[in-house]
N, C-alpha and C positions, 0 to 999 in steps of 0.2 A: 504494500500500500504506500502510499504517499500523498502529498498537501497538492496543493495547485501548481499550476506548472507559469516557469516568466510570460508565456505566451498569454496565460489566463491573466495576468496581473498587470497592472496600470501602474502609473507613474502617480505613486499619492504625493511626494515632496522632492525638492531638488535641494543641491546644496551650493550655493553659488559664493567663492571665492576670489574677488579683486574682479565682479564684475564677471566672470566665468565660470558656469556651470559643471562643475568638476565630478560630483557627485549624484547618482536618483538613487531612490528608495521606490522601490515597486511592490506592488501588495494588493489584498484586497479589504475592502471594508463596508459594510451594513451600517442602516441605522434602521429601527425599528419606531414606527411610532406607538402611542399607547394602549391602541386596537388591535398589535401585533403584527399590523400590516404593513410591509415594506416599502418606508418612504425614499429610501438614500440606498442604492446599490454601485455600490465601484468592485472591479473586479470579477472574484470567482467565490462569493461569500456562502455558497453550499456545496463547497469543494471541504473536505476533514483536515483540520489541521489538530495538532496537539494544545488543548488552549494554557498549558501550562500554567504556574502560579495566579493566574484567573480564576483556577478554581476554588483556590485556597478559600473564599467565603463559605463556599458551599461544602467541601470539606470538615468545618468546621462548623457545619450545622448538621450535617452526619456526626461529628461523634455528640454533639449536643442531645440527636436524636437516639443516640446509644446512652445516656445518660450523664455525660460528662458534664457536671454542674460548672461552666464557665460564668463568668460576671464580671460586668466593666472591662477593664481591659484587657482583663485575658481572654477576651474574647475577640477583640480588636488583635491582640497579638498573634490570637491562632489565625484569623483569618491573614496573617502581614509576609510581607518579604522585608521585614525589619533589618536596620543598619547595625545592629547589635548597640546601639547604645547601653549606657548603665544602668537606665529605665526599661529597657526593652528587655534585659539579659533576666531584671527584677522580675519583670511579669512574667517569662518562663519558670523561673525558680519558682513562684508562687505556685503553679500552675501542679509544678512535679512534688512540692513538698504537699503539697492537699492532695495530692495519689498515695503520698506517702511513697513516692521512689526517688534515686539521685538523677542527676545527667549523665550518671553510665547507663542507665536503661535506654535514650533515648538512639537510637539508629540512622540519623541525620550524619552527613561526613563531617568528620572535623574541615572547622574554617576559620581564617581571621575575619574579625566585623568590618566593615565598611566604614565603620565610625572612628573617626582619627583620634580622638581622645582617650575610645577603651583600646584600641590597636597600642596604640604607645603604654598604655599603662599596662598593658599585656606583657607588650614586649622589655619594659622595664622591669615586672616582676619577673622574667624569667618564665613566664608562666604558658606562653605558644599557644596556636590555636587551639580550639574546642572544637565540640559538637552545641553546646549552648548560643556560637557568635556563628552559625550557621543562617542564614537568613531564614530554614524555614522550621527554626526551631520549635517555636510556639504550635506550628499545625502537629508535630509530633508530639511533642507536651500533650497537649489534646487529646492526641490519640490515644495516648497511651493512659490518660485518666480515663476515658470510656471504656478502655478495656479493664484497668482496677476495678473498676462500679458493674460491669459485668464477670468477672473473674474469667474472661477470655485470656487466653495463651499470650506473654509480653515478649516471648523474645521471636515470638512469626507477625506482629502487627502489621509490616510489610509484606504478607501474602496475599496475591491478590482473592485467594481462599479465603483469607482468614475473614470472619464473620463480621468483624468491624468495616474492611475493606469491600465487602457485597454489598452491605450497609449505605459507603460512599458513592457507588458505582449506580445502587439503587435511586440516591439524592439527587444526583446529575442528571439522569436519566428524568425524572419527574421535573425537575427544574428546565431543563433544556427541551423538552417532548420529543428526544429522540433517544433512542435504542444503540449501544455502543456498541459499535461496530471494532474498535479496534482498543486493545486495553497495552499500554507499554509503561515504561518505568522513567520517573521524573531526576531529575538531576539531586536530587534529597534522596532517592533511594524506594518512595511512595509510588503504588500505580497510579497510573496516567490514561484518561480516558480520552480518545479522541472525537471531536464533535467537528459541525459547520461552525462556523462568524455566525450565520442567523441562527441557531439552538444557543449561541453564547452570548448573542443580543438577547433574546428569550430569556435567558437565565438575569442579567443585569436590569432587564425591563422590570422584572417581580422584585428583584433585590433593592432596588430602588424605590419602587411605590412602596417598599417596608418598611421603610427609613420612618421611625417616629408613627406609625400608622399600628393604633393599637385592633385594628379590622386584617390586617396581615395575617401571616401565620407568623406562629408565635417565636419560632428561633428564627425564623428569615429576618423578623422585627429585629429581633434580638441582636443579629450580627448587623445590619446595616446599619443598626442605629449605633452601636458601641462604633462602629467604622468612623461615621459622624463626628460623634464625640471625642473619639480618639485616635483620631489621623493621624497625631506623630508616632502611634506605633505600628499604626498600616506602611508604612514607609522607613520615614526619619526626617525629623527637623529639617524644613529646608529644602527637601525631595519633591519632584514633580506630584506624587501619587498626593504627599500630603499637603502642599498648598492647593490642589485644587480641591482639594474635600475642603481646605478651612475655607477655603474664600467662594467656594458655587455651592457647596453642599450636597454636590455629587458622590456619589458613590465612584472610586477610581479606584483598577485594582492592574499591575504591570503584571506581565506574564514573559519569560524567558522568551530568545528567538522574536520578538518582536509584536509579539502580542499586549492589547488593550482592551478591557472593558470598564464602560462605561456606563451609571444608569442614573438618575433621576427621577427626583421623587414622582413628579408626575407622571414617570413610567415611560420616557423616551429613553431609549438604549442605542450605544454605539461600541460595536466591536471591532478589531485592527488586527490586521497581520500583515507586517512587511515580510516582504521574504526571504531579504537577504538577511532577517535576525537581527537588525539593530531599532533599537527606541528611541532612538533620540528625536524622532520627526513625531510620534503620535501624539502627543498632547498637541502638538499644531494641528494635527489632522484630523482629531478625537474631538475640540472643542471647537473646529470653524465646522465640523458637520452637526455639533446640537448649536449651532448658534442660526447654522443657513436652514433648519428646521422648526426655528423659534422657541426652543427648548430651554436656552441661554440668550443672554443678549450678547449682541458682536462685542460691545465695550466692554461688559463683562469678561468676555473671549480674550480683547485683547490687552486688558488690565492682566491678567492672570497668566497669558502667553510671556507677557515682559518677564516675567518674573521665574518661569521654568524652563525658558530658550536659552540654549548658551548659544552666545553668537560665536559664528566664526573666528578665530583670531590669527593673523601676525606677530608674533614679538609682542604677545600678553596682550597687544591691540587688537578690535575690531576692524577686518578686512570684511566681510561678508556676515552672511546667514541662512539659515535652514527657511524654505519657501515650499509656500504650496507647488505642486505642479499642476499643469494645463488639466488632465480631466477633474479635479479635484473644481481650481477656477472655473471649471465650464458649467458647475451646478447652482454657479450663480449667474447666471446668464438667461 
């Protein structure tokens, strides 16, 4: 099996340096309106891609639904591809000592964080990566409380047998209204279910009208609204995923390889997949498509673009920057 092929996929963004187009970023991407009905199609968006740490929300409301009493931010944490900060590292520990297990139970690879403050004080204690500063610590934490609260087996939580993991596959499946066609293994060590861009718009559509909506269901509420609330540990201080949850109060969740979802309370959803694997273009391409939908406002869009675009540079200077491309501009036409 495999995702979409360059032929299916458009030109969503370019990267234009001193005046010349040096770079494109090709992909596809959906926007679903409220109805479910597809208002914005670029691309090949019911071609299977692996929608990678996208899932993580939903994940995390599978082991909720296995019984894992998450609250406030560890719930935010399971759902996160978190920078490892000293807060972030907190909410996992909470997570494992309320299982009553250490960070040797947990089956994530060891990692350095992302976060340049625990990085150095890592590396000044002598102390070297973990499994704890692994970005997707917290969705294992998780898991592995729903399996203590069930007395399921801790050291197969990664099989995609194991009961927890059917559980997951089950969630997806019901969130997205399609049928898993292909199940493979995440870079954390977790299966991996693969879906469309429109089944992963699907899912960010309902995750979003959760947000704060006590008519939701009740862990969908749960995780979208903690997301809300605690954006710097769906991310990290400073990160694309969490200034646009503080500043639109979107639901944003990054997925390896180049994936984005996006959903909105009022239930407009946007999903992305470049295909050459890199993110640096989707928040440009994620928020001028809820904005030319009405979903957002443009100035909203482009308040919040300033602020998660690194531009181009020369010599620490600004030479250029990451630009829509032509089919993307052509939907405002």
């Amino acid at each position: 099996m495999h995702t979409f092929s360059s032929e299916q996929a458009v030109d969503l963004a370019e990267v234009e340096r001193s005046g010349f187009v040096e770079s494109r970023h090709r992909g596809s991407a959906v926007v679903l309106a409220p109805d479910g009905s597809v208002a914005l199609s670029l691309g090949a968006p019911d071609e299977l891609i692996f929608p990678r740490s996208t899932l993580k929300p939903f994940q995390a409301i599978a082991s909720m639904k296995a019984g894992a009493p998450l609250r406030g931010g560890q719930v935010a944490i399971a759902a996160a591809s978190h920078t490892g900060t000293f807060d972030h590292l907190d909410a996992v520990s909470s997570i494992l000592k309320a299982a009553g297990l250490t960070p040797d139970a947990l089956q994530c690879p060891q990692d350095w964080p992302q976060d340049e403050d625990t990085r150095a004080w890592l590396i000044r204690t002598e102390r070297g990566k973990n499994r704890m500063c692994m970005n997707c610590s917290g969705k294992h934490a998780a898991f592995l409380w729903a399996c203590v609260v069930n007395e399921w087996p801790l050291d197969s939580y990664l099989d995609p047998q194991h009961p927890l993991q059917k559980l997951v596959v089950e969630t997806i499946e019901d969130f997205s209204g399609e049928q898993a066609q292909h199940v493979g293994i995440d870079g954390c060590g977790a299966p991996l279910t693969a879906l469309t861009l429109t089944g992963l718009a699907r899912m960010y559509s309902t995750l979003g009208r959760a947000a704060r909506n006590i008519q939701a269901d009740a862990r969908a509420a749960t995780v979208a609204t903690s997301m809300l609330d605690y954006p710097e540990y769906v991310q990290g201080p400073g990160r694309s995923n969490t200034v646009i949850m503080e500043e639109l109060d979107v639901i944003t969740k990054l997925g390896a390889e180049g994936v984005l979802g996006l959903g909105t309370r009022g239930g407009w959803s946007v999903a992305i997949k470049m295909l050459d694997g890199s993110s640096r273009a989707n928040a440009l391409v994620g928020l001028t498509l809820l904005a030319q939908v009405g979903a957002i406002s443009a100035d909203d869009a482009a308040r919040v673009l300033d602020k998660v675009l690194h531009p181009i540079t020369g010599a620490g200077k600004p030479v250029g920057a990451i630009k829509l491309a032509r089919p993307v501009l052509d939907l405002f036409n």
